[in-house]
C-alpha positions as CSV (number, residue, x, y, z in Angstrom):
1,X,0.0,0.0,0.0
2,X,2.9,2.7,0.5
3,X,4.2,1.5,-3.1
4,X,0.7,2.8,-4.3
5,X,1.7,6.4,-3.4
6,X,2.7,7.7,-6.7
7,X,5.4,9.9,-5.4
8,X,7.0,7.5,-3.4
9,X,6.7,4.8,-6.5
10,X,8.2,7.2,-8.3
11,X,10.9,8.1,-5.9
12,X,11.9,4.3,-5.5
13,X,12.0,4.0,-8.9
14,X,14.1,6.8,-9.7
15,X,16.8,5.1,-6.5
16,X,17.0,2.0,-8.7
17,X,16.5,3.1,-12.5
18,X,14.3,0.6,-13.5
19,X,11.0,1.9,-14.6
20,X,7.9,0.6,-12.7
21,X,9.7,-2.0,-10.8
22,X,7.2,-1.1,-7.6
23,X,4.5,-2.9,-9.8
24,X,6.4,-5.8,-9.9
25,X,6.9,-5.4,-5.9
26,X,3.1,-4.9,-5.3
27,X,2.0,-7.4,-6.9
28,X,4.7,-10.2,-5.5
29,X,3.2,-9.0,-2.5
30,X,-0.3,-9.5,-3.6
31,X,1.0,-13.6,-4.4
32,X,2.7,-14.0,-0.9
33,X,-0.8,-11.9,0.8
34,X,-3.1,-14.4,-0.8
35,X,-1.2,-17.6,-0.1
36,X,-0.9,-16.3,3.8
37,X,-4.6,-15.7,3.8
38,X,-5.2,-18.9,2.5
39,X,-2.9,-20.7,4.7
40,X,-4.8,-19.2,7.5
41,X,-7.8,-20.2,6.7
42,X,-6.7,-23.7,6.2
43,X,-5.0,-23.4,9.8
44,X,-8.4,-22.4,11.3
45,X,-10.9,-24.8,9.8
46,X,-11.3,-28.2,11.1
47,X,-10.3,-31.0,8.4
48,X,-13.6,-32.1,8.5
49,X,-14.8,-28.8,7.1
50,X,-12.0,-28.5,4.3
51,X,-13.4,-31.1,1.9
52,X,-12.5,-30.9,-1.9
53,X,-11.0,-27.4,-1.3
54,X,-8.0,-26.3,-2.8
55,X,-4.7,-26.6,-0.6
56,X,-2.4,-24.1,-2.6
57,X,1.0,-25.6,-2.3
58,X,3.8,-22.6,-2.3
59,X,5.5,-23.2,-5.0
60,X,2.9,-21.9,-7.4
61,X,2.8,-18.5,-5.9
62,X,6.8,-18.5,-6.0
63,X,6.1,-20.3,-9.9
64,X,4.0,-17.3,-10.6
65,X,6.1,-14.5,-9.2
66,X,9.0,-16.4,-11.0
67,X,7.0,-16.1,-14.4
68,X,6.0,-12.5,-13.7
69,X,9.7,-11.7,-13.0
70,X,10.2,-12.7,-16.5
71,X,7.5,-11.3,-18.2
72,X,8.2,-8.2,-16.2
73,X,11.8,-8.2,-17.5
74,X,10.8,-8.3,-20.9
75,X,8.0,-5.9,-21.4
76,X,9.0,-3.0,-23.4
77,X,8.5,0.2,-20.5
78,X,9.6,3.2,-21.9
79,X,9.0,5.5,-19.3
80,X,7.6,5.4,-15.8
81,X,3.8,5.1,-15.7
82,X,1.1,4.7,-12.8
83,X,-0.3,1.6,-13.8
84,X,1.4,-0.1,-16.7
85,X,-1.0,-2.9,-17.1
86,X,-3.0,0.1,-18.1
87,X,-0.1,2.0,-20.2
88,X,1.3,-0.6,-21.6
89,X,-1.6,-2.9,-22.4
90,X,-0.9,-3.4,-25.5
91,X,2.5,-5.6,-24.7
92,X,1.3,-9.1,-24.7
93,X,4.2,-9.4,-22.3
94,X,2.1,-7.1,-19.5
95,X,-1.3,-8.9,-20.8
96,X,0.3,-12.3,-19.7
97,X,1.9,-10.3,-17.0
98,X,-1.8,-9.2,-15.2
99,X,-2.7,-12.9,-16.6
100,X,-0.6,-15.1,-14.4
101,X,-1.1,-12.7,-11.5
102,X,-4.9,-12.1,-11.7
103,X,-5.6,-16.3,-12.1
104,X,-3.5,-17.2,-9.3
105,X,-5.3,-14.2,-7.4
106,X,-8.6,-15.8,-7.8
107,X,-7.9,-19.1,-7.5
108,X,-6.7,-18.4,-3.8
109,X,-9.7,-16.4,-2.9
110,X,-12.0,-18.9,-4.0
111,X,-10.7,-21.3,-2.7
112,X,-10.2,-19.3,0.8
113,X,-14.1,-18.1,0.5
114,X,-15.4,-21.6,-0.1
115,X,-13.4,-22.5,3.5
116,X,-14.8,-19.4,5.1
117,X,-17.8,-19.8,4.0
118,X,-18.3,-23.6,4.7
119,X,-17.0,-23.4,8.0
120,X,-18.4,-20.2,9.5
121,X,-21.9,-21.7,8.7
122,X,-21.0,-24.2,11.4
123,X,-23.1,-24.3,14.6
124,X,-21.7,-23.0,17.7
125,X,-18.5,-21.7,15.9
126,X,-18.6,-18.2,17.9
127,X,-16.7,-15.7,17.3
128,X,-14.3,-17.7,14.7
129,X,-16.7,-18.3,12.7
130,X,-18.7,-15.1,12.6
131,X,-14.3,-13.7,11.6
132,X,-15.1,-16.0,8.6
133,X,-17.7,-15.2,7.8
134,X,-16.3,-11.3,7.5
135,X,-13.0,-12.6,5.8
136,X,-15.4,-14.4,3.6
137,X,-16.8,-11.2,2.4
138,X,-13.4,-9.8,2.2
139,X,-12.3,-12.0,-0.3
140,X,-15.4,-12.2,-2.7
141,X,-14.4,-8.3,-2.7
142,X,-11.0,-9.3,-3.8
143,X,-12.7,-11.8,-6.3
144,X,-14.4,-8.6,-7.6
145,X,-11.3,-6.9,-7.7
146,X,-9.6,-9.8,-9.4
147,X,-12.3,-10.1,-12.0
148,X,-12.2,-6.4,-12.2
149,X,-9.0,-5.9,-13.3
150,X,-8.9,-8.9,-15.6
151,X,-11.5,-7.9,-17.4
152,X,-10.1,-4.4,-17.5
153,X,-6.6,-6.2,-19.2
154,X,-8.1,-8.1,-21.4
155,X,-10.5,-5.7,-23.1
156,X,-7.5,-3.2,-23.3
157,X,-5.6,-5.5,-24.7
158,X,-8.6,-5.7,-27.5
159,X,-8.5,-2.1,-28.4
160,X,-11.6,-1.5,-26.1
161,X,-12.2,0.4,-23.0
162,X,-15.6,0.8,-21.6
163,X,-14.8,3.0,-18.8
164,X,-12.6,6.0,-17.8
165,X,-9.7,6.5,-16.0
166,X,-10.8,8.1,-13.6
167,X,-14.0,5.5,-12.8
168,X,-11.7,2.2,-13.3
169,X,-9.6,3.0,-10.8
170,X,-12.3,4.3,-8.2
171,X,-13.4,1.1,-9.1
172,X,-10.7,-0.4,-8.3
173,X,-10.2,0.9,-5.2
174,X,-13.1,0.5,-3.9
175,X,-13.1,-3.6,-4.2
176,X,-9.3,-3.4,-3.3
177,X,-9.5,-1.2,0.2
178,X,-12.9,-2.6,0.8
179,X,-11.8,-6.2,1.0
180,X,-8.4,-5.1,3.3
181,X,-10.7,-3.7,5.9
182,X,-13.0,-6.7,6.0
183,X,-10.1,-9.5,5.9
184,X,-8.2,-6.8,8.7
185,X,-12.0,-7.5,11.2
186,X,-12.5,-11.0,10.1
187,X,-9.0,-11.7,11.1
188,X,-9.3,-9.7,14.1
189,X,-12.6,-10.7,15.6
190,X,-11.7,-14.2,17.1
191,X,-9.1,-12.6,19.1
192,X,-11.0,-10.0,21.1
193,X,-12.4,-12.8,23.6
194,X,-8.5,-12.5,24.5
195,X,-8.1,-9.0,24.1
196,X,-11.1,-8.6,26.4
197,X,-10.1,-10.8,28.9
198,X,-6.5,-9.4,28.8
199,X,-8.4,-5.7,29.3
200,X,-10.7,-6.8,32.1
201,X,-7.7,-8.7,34.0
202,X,-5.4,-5.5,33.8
203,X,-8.6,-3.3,35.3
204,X,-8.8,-5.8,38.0
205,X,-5.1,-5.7,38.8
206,X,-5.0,-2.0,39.1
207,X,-8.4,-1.5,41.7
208,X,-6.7,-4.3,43.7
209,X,-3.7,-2.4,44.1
210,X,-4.6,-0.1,46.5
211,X,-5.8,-2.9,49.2
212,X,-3.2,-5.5,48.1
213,X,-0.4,-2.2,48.8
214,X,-1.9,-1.1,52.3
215,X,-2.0,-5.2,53.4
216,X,1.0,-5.9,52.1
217,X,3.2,-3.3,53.5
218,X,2.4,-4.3,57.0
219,X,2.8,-7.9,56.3
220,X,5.6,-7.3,53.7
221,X,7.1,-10.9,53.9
222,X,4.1,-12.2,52.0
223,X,5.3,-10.4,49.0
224,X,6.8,-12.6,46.1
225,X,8.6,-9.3,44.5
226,X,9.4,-5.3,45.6
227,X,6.3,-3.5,44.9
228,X,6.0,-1.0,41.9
229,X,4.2,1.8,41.5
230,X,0.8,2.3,40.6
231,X,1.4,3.8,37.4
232,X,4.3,1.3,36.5
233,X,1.5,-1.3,37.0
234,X,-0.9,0.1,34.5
235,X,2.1,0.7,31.6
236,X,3.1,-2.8,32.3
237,X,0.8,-5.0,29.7
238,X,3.5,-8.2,30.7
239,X,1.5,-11.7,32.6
240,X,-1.5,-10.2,33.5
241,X,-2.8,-12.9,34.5
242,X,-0.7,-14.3,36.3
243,X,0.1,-11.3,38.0
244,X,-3.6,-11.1,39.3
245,X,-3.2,-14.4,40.4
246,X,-0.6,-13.7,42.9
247,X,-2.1,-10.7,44.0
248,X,-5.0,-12.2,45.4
249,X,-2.8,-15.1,47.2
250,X,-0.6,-12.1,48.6
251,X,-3.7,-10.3,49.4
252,X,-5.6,-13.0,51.4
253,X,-1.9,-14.2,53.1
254,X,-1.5,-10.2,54.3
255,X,-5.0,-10.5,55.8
256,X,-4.3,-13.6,57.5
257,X,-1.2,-12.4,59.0
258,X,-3.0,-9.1,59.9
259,X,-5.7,-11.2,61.6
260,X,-3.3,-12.0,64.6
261,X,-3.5,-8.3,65.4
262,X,-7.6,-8.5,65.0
263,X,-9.4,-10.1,68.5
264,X,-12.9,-10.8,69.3
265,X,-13.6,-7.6,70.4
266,X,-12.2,-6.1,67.6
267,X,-14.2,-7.7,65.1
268,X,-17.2,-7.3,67.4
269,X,-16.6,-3.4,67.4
270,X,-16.0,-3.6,63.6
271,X,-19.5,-5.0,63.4
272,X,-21.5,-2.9,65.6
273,X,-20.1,0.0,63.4
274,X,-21.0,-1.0,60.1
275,X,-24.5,-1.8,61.8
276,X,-24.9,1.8,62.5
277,X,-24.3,2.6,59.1
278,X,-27.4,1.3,58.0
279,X,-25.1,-1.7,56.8
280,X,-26.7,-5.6,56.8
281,X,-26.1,-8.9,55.7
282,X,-23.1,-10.1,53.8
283,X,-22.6,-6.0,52.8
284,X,-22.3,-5.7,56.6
285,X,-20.0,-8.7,56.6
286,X,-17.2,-7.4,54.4
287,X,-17.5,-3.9,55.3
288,X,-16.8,-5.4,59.1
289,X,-13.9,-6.9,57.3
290,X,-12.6,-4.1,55.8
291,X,-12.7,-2.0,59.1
292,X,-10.7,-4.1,61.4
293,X,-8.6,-5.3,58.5
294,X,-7.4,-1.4,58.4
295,X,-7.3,-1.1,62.2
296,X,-5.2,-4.6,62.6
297,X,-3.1,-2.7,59.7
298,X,-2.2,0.1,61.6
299,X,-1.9,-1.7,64.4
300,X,0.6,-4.0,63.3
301,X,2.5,-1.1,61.3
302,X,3.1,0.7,64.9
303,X,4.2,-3.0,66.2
304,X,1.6,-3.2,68.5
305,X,2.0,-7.4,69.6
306,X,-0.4,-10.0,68.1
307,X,-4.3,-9.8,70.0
308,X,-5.9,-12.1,68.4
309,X,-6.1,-15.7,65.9
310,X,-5.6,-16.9,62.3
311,X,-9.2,-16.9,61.2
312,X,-10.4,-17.8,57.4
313,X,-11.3,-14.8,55.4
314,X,-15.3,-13.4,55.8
315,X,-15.9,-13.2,52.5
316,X,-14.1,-15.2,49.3
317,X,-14.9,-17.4,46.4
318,X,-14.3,-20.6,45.1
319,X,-12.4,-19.5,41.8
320,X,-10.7,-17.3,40.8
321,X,-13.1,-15.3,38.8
322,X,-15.7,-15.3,42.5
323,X,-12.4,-14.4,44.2
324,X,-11.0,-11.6,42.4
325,X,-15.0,-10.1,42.8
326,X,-15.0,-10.6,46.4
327,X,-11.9,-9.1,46.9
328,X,-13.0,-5.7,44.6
329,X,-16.0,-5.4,47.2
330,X,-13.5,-5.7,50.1
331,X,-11.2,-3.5,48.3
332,X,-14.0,-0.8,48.0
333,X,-15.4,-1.2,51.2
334,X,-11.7,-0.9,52.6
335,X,-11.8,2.7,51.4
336,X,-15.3,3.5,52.3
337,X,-16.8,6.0,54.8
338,X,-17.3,3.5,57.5
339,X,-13.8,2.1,57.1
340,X,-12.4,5.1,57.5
341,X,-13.9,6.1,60.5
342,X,-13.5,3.2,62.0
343,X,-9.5,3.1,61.2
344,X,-9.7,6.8,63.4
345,X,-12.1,5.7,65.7
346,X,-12.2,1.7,66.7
């Protein structure tokens, strides 16, 4: 697509003095494209869904680009031209040229579409199969395109030309960009389940951060590694997951540690507060949590000596998905009103 840019064509042309060798570029391009979009699809779809379809092997794009090399070579060009398969279509060199290129074009995204199509007609394919669907309509654009520009070559080549300039190659385009931006989504769309769980991983990671930071720097030997900063957290997209993980181990370990400085009457107190804030139930539960969980923090900080007993958490969950969720509630109920308070005034 940047060798399309006339002036930079031009320019690269010029840097190597052969006229209109970009062509030769894009269109090699074009050959290795299709036979990675067909590969792809071939990679995705089950064998079971392939049946008779055509399984490109790679030495006919390199046979093709070989030929076009040739052809290429020994096509009169003159001068340098926009598109010489337009120019010069009255070289039978350039007409086989577009020839070779165009079938082999086709023949790919047929052969692709008939995959996509078969197989993102599947039941329960989800999201890969509704991409296939969309790379599907991608390449029946570039079949159009294909077809297109054959057409285009060969009536040229006849003497003939039906359209103008300026409508042939908004023509063109249209087929050409239209089918990049629909194999682009189609390619694209099975991997947002991943870049959504990657995204709503990282959120959780940072709103833990402020609880899993207080707990753990009173009870800093549960840490694995020295803490970072907040904002080094968020710019760091590395093992999200995993990084989660450990924080809600480290998280529940600080709290058990900090439960040695948490007795009965403690807790007691910590409920009896959130009661007078209107709180019940298991809202009442963690909030207690939170409150003697920030007292037992600042009590342990001032090295005030253990009160109390290794208890199991109030709240928690039996995955990791219920625990991360029961932690976010203790996390805001940790900086809450009645927390707060509390933390000033057990």
């Amino acid at each position: 697509m940047t060798l399309r840019t006339d002036k930079v064509a031009r320019a690269f042309d010029a840097s190597t003095h052969v006229n209109n060798l970009t062509t030769l570029i894009k269109h090699t391009c074009g050959l290795i494209a299709a036979h990675a979009v067909l590969n792809l699809v071939h990679a995705v779809v089950p064998d079971s869904a392939r049946g008779r379809s055509l399984r490109i092997n790679a030495a006919l794009p390199a046979s093709c680009a070989a030929a076009m090399t040739v052809l290429f070579a020994t096509a009169p060009q003159p001068r340098e031209v926009a598109d010489p398969l337009t120019e010069y279509a009255g070289s039978w060199q350039i007409t086989a040229y577009g020839t070779v290129f165009l079938a082999y074009l086709t023949t790919a995204l047929v052969s692709g579409c008939r995959l996509c199509w078969k197989w993102g007609r599947q039941p329960g394919s989800g999201r890969t199969g509704l991409g296939l669907k969309i790379v599907c309509a991608g390449l029946l654009l570039g079949i159009a395109y294909a077809v297109h520009r054959a057409v285009a070559l060969l009536l040229r080549a006849a003497g003939a030309d039906p359209l103008s300039r300026r409508a042939d190659e908004a023509l063109s385009d249209f087929f050409l960009y239209g089918s990049l931006v629909l194999l682009v989504i189609g390619t694209s769309l099975p991997a947002s389940r991943r870049l959504h769980a990657w995204v709503t991983a990282h959120r959780d990671l940072l709103q833990l951060y402020p609880l899993w930071h207080d707990l753990t720097e009173a009870a800093p030997v549960v840490r694995l590694h020295a803490p970072h900063s907040r904002l080094a957290e968020a710019l760091d997209p590395r093992r999200t997951r995993d990084r989660l993980y450990r924080r809600t181990i480290e998280i529940r370990d600080a709290a058990m540690v900090l439960s040695d400085h948490a007795s009965a009457d403690l807790r007691a107190e910590a409920e009896r507060h959130v009661a007078s804030h209107g709180l019940v139930g298991a809202q009442a539960t963690v909030a207690a949590e939170a409150c003697w969980l920030r007292q037992a923090q600042i009590a342990r900080l001032r090295g005030d000596p253990p009160e109390g007993t290794h208890l199991p958490p109030a709240s928690g969950g039996r995955d990791l998905a219920s625990e991360i969720q029961a932690l976010t509630q203790l996390a805001r109920a940790y900086r809450s009103k009645p927390a707060l308070t509390f933390a000033r005034h057990p």
